[in-house]
C-alpha positions in Angstrom: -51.8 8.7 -80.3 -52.0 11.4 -77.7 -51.0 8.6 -74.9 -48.0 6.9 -77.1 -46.4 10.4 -77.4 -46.7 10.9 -73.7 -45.6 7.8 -72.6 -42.8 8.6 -74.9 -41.8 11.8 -73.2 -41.7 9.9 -70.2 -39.1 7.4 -71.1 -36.7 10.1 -72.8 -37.3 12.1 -69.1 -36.7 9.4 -67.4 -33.3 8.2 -69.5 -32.4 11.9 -68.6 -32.5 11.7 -65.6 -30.3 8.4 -64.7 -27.6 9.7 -67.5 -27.3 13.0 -65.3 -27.7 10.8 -62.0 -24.7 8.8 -63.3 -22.7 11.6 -64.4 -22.7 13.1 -61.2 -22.3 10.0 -59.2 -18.9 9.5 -61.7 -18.4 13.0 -60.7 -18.2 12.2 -56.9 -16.4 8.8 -57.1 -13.7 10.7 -58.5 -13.6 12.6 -54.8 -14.1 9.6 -53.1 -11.5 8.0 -54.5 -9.1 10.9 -53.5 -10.2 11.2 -50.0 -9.8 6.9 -49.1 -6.2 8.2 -50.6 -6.2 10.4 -48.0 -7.7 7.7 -45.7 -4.8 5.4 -46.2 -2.1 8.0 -45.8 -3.8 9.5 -42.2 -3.5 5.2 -41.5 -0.1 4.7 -42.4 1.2 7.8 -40.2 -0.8 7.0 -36.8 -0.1 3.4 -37.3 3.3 4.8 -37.5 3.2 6.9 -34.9 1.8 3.9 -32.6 4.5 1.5 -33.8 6.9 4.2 -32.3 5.4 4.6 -28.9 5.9 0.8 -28.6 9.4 0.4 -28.3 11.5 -2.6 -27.4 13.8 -1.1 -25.5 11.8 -0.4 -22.5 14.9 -0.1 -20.3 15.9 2.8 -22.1 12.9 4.6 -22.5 12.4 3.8 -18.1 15.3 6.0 -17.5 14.0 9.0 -19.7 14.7 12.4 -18.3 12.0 14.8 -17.9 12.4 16.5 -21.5 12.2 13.0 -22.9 9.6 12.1 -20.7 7.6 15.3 -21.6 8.6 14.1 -25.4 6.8 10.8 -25.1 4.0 12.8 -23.5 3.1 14.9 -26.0 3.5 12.2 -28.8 1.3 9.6 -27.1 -1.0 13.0 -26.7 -0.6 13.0 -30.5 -1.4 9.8 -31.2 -4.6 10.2 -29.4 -5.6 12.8 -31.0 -4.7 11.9 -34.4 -6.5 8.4 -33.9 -9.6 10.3 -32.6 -9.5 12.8 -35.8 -8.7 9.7 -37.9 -12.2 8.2 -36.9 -14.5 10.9 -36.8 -12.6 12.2 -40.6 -14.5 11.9 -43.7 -12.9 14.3 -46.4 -9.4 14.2 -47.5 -9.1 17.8 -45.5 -9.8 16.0 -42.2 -7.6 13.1 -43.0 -4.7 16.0 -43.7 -5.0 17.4 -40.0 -5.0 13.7 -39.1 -1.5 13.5 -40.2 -0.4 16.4 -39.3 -0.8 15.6 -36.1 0.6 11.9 -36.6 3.9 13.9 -38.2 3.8 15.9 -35.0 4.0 13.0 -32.6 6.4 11.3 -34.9 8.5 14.4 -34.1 7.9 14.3 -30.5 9.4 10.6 -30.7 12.4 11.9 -32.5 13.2 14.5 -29.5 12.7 12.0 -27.1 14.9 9.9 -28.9 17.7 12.3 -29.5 17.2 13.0 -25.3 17.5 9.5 -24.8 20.8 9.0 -26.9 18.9 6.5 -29.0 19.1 8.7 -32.3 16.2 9.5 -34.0 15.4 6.4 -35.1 11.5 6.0 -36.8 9.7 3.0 -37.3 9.7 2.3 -40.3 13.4 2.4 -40.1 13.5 -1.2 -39.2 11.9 -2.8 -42.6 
């Protein structure tokens, strides 16, 4: 009797402990969901960001001054550094200063651009 009332104990413990092992794990996936949200957004803006740096009208962008020139500069400098962050990011904090800095280069393109005489013209623009 003593053993079945034991091994009983065991089996409600152990029920116990998966329900609160699910519960939290539901608990996280809720986080983990927001930060791949985050994830896709810090994508979309250094994609961006690179999709701007590559320009088909070279010609133009050959003739820059130096405050466009300094412009592109500091936005491929973002782009960098936003792709680096973007890697090494794993909560949606991170992935926030990863677009931040995307948004920065993306306004170092739009200086350059209104240097240039092209307009600020973004990337996405073209879709």
């Amino acid at each position: 009797m003593g053993y079945i009332v034991l091994a009983l104990l065991l089996i409600a413990g152990a029920a116990f402990a998966v329900v609160l092992l699910r519960r939290s794990h539901g608990a996280r996936g809720g986080s983990d969901l927001s930060d791949l949200d985050a994830e896709v957004e810090a994508s979309g803006w250094v994609l961006r960001l690179g999709a701007s740096l590559s320009v088909p009208e070279a010609r133009v962008w050959a003739g820059a001054d130096e405050a466009a020139t300094r412009a592109l500069t500091d936005a491929a400098e973002c782009h960098r550094a936003a792709g680096v962050q973007l890697s090494a990011a794993h909560t949606a904090d991170e992935y926030a200063q990863a677009t931040r800095v995307a948004q920065e280069g993306l306004a170092h393109i739009a200086t350059a651009r209104a240097a240039l005489g092209t307009g600020p013209v973004l990337a996405d623009s073209a879709a």
